[in-house]
Backbone as CSV, one residue per row, in Angstrom:
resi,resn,N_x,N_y,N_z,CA_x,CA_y,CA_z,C_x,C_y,C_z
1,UNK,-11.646,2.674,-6.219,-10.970,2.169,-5.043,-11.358,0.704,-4.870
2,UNK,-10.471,0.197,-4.473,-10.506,-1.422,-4.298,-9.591,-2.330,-3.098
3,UNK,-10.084,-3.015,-2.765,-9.488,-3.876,-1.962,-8.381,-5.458,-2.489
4,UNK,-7.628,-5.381,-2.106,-7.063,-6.531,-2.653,-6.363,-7.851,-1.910
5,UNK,-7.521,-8.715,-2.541,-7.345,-10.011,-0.849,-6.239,-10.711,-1.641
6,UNK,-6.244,-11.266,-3.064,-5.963,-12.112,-3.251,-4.102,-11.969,-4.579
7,UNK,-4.779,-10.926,-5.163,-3.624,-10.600,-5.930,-3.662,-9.918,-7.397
8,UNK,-2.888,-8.887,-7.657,-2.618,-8.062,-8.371,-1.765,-7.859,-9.444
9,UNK,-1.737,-7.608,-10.891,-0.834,-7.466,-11.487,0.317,-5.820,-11.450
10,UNK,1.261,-6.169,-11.817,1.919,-4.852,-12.097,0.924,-4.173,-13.583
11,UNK,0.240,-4.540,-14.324,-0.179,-4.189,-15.679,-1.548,-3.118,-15.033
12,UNK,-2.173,-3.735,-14.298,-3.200,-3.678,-13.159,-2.840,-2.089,-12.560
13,UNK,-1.406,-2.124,-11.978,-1.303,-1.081,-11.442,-0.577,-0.025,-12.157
14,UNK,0.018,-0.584,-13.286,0.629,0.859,-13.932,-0.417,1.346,-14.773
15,UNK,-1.243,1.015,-14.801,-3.056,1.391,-15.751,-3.523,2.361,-14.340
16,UNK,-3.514,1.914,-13.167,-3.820,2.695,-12.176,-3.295,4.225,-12.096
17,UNK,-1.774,3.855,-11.976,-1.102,4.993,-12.341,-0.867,5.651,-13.191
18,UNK,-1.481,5.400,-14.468,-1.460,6.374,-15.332,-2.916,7.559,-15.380
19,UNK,-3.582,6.785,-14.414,-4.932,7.874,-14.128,-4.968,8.232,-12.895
20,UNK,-3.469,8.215,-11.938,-3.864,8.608,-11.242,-2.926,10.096,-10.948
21,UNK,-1.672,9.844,-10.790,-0.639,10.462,-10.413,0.681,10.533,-12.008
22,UNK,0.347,9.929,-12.126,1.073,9.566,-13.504,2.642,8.225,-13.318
23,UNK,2.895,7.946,-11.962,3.906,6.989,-11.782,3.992,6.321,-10.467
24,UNK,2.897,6.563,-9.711,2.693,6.076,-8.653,1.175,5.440,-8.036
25,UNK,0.844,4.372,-7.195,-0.458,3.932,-6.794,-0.266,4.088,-5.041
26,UNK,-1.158,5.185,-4.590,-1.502,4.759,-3.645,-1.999,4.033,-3.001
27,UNK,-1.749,3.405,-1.510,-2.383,1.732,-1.285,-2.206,1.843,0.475
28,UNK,-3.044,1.510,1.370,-3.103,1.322,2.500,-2.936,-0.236,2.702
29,UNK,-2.282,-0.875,3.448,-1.737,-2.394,3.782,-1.885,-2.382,5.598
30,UNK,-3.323,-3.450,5.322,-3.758,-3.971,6.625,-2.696,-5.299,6.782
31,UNK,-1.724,-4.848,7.766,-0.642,-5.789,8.722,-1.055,-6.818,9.242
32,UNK,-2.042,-7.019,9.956,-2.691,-8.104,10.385,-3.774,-8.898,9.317
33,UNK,-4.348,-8.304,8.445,-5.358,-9.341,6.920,-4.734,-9.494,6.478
34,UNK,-3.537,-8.557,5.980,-2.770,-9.185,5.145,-3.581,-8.880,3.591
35,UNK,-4.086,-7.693,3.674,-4.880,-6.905,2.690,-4.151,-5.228,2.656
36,UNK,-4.606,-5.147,1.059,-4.652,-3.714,1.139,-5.745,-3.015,0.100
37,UNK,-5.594,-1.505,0.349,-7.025,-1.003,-0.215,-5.685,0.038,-1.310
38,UNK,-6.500,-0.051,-2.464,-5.520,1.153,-3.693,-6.543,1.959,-4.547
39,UNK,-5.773,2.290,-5.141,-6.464,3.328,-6.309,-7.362,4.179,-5.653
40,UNK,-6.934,5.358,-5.351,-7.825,6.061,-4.582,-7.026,8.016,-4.140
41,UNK,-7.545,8.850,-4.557,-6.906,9.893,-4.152,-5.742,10.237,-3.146
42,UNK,-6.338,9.779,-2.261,-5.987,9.973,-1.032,-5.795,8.627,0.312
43,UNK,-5.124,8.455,0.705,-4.655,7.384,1.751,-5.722,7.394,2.669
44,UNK,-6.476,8.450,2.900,-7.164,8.516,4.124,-8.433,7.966,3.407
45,UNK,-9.020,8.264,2.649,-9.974,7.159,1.749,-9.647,5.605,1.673
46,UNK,-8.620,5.360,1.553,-8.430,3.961,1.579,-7.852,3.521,3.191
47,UNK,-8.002,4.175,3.890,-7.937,3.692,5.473,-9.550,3.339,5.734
48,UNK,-10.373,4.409,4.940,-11.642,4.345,5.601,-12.470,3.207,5.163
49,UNK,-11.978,3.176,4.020,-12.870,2.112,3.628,-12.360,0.371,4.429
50,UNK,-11.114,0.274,4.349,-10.848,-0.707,5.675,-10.924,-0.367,6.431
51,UNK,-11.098,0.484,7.371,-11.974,0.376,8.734,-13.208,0.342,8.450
52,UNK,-14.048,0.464,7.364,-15.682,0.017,7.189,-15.567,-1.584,7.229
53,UNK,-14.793,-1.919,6.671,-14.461,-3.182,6.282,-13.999,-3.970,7.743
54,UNK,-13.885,-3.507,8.446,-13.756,-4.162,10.119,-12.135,-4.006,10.776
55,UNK,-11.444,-3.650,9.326,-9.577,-3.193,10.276,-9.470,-2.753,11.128
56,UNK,-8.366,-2.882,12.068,-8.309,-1.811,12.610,-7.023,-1.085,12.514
57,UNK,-7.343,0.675,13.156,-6.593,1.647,12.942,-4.804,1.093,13.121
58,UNK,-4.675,0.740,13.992,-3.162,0.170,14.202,-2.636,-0.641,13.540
59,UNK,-3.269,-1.284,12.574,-3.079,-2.433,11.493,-2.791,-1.850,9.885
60,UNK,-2.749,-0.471,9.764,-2.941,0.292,9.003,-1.918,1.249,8.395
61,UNK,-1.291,1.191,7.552,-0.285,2.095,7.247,-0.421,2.207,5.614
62,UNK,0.173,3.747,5.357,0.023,3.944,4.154,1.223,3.940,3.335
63,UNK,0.986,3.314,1.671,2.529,3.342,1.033,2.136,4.191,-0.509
64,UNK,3.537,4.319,-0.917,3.168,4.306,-2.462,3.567,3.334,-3.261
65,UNK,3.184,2.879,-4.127,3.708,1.834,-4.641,4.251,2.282,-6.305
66,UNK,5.101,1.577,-7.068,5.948,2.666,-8.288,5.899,1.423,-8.890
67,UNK,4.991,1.122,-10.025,5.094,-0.034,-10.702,6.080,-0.505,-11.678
68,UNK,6.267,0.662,-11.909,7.842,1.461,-13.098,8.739,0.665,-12.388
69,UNK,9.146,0.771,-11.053,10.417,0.363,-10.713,10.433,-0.888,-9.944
70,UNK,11.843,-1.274,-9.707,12.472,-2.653,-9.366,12.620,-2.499,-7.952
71,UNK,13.243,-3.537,-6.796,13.853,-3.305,-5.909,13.329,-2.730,-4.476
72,UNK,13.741,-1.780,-3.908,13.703,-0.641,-3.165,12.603,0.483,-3.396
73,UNK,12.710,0.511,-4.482,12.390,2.135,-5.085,10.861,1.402,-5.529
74,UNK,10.092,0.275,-5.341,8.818,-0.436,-5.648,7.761,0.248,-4.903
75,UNK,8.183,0.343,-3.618,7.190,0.643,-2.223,8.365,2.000,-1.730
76,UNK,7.405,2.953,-1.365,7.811,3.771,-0.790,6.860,3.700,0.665
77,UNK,7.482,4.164,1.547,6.716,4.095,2.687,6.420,6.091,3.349
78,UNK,5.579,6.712,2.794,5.116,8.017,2.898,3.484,8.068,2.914
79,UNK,3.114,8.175,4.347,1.582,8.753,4.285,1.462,9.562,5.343
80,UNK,0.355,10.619,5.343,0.113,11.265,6.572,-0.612,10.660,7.562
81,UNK,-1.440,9.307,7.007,-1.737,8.379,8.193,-1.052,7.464,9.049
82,UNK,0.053,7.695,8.588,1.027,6.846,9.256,1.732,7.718,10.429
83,UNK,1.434,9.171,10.888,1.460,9.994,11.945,1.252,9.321,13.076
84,UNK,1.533,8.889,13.874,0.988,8.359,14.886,2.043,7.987,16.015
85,UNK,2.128,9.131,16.781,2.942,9.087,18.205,2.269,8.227,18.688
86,UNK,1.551,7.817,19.264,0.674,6.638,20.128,1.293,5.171,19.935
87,UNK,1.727,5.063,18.813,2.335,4.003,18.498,3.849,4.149,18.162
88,UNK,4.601,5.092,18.455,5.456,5.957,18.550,6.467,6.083,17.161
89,UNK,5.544,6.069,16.061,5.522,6.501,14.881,5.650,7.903,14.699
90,UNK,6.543,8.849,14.483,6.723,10.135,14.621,6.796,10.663,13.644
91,UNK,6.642,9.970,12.214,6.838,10.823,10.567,5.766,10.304,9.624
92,UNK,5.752,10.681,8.742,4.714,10.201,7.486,5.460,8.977,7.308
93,UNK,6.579,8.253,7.627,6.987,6.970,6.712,7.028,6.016,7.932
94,UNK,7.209,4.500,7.987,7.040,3.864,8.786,8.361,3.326,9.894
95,UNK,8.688,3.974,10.485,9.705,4.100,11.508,10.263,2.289,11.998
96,UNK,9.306,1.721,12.280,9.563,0.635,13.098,9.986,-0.700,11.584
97,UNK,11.567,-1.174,11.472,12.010,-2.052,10.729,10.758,-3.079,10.476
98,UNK,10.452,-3.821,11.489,9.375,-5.009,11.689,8.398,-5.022,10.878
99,UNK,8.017,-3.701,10.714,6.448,-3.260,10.594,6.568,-2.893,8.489
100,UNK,7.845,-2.459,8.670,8.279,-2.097,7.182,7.991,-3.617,6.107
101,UNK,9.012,-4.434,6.877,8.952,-5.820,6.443,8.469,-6.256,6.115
102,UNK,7.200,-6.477,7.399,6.081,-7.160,6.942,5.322,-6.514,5.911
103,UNK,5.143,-5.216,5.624,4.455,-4.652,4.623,4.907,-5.302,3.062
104,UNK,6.398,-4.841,3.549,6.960,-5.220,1.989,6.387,-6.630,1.641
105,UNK,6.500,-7.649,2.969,5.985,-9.400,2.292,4.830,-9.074,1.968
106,UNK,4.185,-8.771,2.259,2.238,-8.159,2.368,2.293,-8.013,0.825
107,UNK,2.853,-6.939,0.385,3.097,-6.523,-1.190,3.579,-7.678,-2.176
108,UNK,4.616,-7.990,-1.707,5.097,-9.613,-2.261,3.899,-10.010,-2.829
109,UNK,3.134,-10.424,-1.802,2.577,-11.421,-1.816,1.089,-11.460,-2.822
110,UNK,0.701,-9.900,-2.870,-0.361,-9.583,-3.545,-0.167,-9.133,-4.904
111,UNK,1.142,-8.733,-5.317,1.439,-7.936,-6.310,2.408,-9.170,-7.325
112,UNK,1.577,-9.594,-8.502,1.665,-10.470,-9.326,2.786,-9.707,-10.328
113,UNK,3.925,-9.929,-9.821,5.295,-9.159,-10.901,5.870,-9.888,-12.080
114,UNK,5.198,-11.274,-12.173,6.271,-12.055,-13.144,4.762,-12.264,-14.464
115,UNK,4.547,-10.996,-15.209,3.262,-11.240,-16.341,4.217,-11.603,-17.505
116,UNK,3.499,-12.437,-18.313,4.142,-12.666,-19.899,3.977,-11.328,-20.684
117,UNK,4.499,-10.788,-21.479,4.478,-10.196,-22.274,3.851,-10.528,-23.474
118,UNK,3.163,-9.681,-24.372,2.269,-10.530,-25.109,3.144,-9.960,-26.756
């Protein structure tokens, strides 16, 4: 499990996913750092370790990420930490447009997609 301030390859993460799930990386994306935590069983492991890390809970949502694919189909937005009536989040995926967005730039921004081929 790891944190990622600064930036990531797709090579990075389809190596992830091949030990983990076989086509997917789980990844929690702190909204406000502008960080996220991956490689890790479970979403709720990588919440915890950013909230050790000083996040907080509302800043916090969980995705999958599909290194395989282009587009849309890159980030999925499905976690059970993302439950949260309080913030009137009512499903595992992230309800509020705004909040989607910014995730997706969040990902942009960390996830290094243009590698040379060797």
């Amino acid at each position: 499990m790891k944190i990622v301030e600064k930036e990531i390859t797709i090579g990075e993460l389809e190596e992830m996913s091949g030990k983990m799930f076989g086509n997917l990386v789980k990844a929690v994306v702190d909204v406000e750092k502008e960080i996220m935590a991956i490689d890790a069983d479970l979403h709720a492991d990588e919440e915890a370790l950013l909230l050790e890390k000083g996040s907080e809970q509302k800043n916090l949502w969980g995705i999958n990420i599909y290194p395989e694919m282009k587009g849309p189909d890159f980030v999925e937005f499905d976690s059970m930490i993302n439950l949260r009536p309080s913030q009137n989040n009512r499903s595992r995926g992230v309800e509020d447009v705004t909040i989607q967005k910014n995730i997706l730039e969040i990902v942009e921004k960390l996830v290094k997609k243009n590698e040379q081929s060797a």
